[in-house]
C-alpha positions as a LaTeX table, in Angstrom:
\begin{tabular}{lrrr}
\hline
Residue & $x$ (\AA) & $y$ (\AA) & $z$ (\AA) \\
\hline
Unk1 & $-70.34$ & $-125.93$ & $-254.86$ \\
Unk2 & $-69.30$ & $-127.25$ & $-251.12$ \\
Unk3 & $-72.36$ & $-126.32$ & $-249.81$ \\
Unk4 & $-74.75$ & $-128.13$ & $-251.39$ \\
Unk5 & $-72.83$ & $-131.14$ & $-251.77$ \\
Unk6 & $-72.24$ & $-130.90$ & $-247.63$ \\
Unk7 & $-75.78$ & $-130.58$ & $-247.14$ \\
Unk8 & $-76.44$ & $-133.72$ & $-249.05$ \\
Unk9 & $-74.16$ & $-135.26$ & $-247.34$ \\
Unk10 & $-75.07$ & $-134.36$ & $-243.94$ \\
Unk11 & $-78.78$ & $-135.39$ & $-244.69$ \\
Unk12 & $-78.15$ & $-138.73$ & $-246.05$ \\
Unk13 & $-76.14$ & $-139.68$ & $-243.13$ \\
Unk14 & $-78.46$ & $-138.25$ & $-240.45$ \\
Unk15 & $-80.99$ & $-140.70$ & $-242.72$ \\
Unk16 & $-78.78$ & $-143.81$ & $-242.04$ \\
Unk17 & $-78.06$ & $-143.09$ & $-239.14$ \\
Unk18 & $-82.00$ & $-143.15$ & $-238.09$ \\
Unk19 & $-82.70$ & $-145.80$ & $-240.28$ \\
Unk20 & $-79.81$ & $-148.32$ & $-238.84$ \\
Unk21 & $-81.19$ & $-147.32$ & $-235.27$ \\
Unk22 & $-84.39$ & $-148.06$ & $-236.33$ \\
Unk23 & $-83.29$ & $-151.51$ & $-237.51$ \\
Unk24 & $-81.55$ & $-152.38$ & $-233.99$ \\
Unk25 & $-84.17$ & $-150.76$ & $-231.99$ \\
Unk26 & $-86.68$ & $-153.14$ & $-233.97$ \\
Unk27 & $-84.76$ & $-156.85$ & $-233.58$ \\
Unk28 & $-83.89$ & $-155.99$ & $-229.57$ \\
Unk29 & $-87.33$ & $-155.90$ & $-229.43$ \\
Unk30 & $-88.24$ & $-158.94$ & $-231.74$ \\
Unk31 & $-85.33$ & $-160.59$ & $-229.67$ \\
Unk32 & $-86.94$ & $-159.78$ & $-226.36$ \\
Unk33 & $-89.90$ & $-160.83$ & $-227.68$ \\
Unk34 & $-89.08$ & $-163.92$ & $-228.50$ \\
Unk35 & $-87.36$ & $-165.07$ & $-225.41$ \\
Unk36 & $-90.43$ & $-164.49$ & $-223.52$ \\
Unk37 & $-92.31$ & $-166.37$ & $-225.46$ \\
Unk38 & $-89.39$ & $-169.07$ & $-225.32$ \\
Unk39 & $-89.35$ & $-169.07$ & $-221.34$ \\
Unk40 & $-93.03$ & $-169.43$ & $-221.56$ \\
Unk41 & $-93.21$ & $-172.41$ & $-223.46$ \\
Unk42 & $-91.46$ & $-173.81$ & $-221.16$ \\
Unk43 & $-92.51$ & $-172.67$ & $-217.96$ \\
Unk44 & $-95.75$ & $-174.24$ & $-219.98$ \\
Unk45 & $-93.94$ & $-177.56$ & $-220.75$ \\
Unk46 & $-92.49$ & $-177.90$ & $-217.63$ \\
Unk47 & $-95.93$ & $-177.94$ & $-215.77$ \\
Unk48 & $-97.34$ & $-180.52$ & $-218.54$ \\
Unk49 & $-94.50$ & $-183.01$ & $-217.39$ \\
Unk50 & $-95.00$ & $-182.38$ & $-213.54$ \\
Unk51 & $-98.90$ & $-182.91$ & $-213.68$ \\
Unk52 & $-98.47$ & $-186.21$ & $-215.90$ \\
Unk53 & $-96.86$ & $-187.68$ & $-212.83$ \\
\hline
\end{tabular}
């Protein structure tokens, strides 16, 4: 009876446990992402307000 029942448990938390590093693997990288793109915009609005004067 304990075996089974271990086994289940030991798969379903090896499951979360790749799923939940899944999840923070993906939003570093949708974080890192996005502060490129951040610093570029305004890298990119910094040399609009240079050349206008």
């Amino acid at each position: 009876m304990e075996g089974p029942f271990l086994n289940i448990l030991a798969i379903s938390a090896l499951v979360l446990l790749v799923a939940v590093t899944g999840g923070v693997i993906y939003l570093t990288l949708m974080e890192w992402r996005d502060r490129r793109l951040r610093e570029q915009e305004k890298r990119e609005m910094r040399r609009k307000t240079t050349k206008q004067r």
